[in-house]
N, C-alpha and C positions, 0 to 999 in steps of 0.2 A: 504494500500500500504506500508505504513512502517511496519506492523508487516510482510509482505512478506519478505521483503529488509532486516530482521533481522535476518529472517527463514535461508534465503539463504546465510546471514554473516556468519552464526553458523556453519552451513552442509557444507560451504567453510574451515572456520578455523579447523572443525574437519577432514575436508579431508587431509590438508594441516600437521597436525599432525601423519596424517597416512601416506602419501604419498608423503611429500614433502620433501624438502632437506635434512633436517636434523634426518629422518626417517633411521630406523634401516634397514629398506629391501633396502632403498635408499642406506646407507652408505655401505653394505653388495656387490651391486651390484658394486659400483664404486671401491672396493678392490678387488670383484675377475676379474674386467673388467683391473683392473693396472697389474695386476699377472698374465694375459694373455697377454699382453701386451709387458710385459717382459718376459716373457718366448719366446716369437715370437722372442724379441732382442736379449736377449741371443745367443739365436739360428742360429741367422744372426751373432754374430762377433765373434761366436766361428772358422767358416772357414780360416775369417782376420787374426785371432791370428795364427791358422793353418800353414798357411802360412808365415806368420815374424818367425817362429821358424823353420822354413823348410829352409828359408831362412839365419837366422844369427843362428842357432843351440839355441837357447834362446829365452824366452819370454820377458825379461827385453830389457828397451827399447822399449817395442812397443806403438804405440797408434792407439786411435780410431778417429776416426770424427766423431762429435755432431750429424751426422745423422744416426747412428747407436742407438740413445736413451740408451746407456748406458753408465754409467763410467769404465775404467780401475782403479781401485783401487790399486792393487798391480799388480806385474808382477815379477818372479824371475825366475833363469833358468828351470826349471820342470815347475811350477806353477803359474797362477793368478786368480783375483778375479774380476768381474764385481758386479758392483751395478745399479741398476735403482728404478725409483718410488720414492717418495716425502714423507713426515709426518711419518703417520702410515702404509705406505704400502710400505715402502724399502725392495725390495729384492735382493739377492747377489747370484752369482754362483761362485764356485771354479772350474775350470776347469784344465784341460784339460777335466777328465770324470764326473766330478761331477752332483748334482741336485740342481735347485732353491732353495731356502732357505729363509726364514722368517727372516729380520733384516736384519743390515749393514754387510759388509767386518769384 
């Protein structure tokens, strides 16, 4: 019974080596799962911003709400920049036309 109970510690910790947290397809998933994430946010406060510039001719001055999952980073008359996502998976859009992007503002 204990050489079972060893058998199955073993074939546990090597699973857990493959497949558990701190596993490379683990870590893989959770970055492109943030990058989609934010690109859906993105996409949601680029209309907001749309709109405050329609409104006062300028981007400066505007803000989001915390429920939008992104930060406004910069904002200047033509131009700003969101950021979203944590550690190693901050992404940032410049907007008005621009694309997600890898790293901060």
């Amino acid at each position: 019974m204990v050489v079972s109970l060893a058998i199955v510690a073993v074939l546990w910790a090597m699973s857990m080596q493959s497949h558990g947290p701190s596993s490379s397809s683990t870590q893989r998933a959770e970055r492109d799962a943030t990058d989609a994430v934010s690109s859906i946010n993105f996409t949601a406060a680029g209309p907001e911003l749309e709109a405050f510039r329609a409104e006062h001719g300028t981007y400066a001055g505007a803000a989001l709400p915390a429920a939008f999952g992104v930060t406004l980073v910069r904002a200047d008359a033509a131009s700003y920049c969101l950021q979203s996502g944590a550690g190693s998976s901050v992404q940032h859009f410049t907007g008005p036309s621009g694309a997600a992007a890898a790293g901060p503002c």
